[in-house]
C-alpha positions as CSV (number, residue, x, y, z in Angstrom):
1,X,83.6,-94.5,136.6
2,X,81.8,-95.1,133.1
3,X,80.5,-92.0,131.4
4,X,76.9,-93.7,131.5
5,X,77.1,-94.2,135.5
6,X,78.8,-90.6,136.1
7,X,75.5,-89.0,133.6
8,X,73.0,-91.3,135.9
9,X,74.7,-89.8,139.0
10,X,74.6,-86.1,137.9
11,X,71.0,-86.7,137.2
12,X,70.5,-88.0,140.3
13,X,72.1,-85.1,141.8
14,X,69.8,-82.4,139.6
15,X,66.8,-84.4,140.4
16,X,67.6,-83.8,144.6
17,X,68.4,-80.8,144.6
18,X,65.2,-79.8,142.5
19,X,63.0,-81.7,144.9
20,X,64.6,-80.0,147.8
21,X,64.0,-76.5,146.4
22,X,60.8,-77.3,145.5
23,X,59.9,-79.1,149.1
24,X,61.5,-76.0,151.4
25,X,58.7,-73.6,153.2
26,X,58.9,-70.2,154.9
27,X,57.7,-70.4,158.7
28,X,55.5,-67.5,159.5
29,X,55.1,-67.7,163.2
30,X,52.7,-65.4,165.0
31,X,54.8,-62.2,166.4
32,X,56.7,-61.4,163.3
33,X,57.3,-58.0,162.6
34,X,59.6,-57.3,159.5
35,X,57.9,-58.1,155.7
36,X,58.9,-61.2,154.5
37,X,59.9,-60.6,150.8
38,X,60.4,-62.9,148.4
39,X,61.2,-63.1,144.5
40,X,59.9,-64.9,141.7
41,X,59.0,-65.1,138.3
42,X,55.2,-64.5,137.5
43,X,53.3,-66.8,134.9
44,X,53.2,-70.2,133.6
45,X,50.9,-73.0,131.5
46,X,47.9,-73.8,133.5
47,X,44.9,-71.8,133.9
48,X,44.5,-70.6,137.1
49,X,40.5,-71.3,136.7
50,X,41.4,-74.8,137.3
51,X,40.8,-74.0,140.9
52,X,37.6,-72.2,140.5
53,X,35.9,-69.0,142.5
54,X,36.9,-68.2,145.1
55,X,35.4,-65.7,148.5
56,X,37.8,-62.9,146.8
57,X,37.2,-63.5,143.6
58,X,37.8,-65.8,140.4
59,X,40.6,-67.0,139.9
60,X,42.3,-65.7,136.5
61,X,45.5,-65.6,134.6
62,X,48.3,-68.4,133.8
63,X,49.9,-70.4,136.7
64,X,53.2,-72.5,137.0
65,X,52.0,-76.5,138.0
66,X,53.8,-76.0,141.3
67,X,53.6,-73.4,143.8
68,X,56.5,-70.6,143.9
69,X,56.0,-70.4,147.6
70,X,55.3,-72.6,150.6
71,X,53.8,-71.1,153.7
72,X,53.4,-72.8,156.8
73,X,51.4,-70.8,159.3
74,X,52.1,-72.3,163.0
75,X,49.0,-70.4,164.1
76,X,46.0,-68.2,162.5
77,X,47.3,-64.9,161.7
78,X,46.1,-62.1,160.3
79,X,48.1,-61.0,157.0
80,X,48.4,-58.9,154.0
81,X,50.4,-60.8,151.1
82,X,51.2,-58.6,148.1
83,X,52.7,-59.1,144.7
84,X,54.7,-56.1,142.9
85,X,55.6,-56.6,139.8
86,X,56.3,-54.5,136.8
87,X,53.5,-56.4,134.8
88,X,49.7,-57.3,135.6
89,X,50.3,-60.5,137.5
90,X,47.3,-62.6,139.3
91,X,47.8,-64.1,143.0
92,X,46.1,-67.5,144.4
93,X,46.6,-68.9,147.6
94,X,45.6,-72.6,148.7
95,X,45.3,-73.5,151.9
96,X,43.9,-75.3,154.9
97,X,40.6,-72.9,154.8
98,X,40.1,-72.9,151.6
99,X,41.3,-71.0,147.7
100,X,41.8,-67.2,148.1
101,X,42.8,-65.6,144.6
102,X,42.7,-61.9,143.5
103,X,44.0,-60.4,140.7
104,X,44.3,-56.5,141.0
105,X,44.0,-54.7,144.9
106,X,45.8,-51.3,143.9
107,X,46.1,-50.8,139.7
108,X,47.7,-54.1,138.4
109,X,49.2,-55.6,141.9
110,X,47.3,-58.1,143.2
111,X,47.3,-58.5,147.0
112,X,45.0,-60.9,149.9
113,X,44.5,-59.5,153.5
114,X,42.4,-61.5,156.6
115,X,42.6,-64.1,158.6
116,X,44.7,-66.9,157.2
117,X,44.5,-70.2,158.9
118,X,47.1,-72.3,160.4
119,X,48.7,-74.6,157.7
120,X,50.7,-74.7,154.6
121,X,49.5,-72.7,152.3
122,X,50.9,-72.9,148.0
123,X,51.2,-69.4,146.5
124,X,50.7,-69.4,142.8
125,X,51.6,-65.8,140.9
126,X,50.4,-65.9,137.4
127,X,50.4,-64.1,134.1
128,X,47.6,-63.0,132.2
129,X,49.4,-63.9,129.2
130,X,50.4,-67.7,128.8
131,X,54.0,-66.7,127.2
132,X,54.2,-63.9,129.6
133,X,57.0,-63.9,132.2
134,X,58.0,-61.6,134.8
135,X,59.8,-61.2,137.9
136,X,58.2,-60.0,141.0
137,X,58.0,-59.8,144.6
138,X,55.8,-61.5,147.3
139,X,55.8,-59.7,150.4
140,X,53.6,-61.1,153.8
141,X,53.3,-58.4,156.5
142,X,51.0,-58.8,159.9
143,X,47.9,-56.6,159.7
């Protein structure tokens, strides 16, 4: 195999297996009982004001283009998603009903709790600084 075609295939190779990282979603079926936690890093270079105002407030900080997360809800549920993080981090949600953002529910940790429809819903945690970075975790847990 040529160097050329063996570089083309390795690309090929990074290229699916980012899509299909990128592509998987967390199920949240009605019933659950234990958090779902995940981990990520906070911030990125888009403005989360792209998106607006929104019912819980406007939408603030530095994004990522993509979501971190993928939810899809396979009914309405009522939930509490959380971020904790060692820095002030921002949270918005987009989904089926709608944009939900908030930026601080206890101190610096932003958090959303109601009704979220069924659907896939993107998950965004931002910065407030746009070179800022940090590592968190997203926990969902039924109301």
């Amino acid at each position: 195999m040529s160097w050329t075609r063996a570089i083309f295939r390795l690309v090929g190779v990074a290229l699916v297996l980012g899509l299909s990282t990128a592509a998987l979603a967390t199920t949240i079926a009605p019933g659950f009982t234990a958090p779902i936690r995940l981990a990520g890093t906070a911030g990125g270079d888009e403005r989360a004001t792209r998106f607006g105002v929104s019912p819980d407030g406007v939408c603030t900080g530095w994004i990522p283009g993509a979501p971190q997360h993928t939810f899809d809800l396979t009914a309405a549920q009522d939930l509490r998603i959380a971020v904790s993080a060692p820095a002030d981090t921002t949270l918005v949600l987009r989904g089926p009903s709608g944009l939900r953002c908030n930026d601080d529910a206890n101190g610096h940790d932003p958090a959303l709790a109601g009704t979220f429809e069924a659907g896939r819903w993107l998950v965004y945690v931002g910065s407030y600084e746009r070179t800022a970075r940090t590592a968190y975790t997203l926990t969902v847990t039924p109301r």
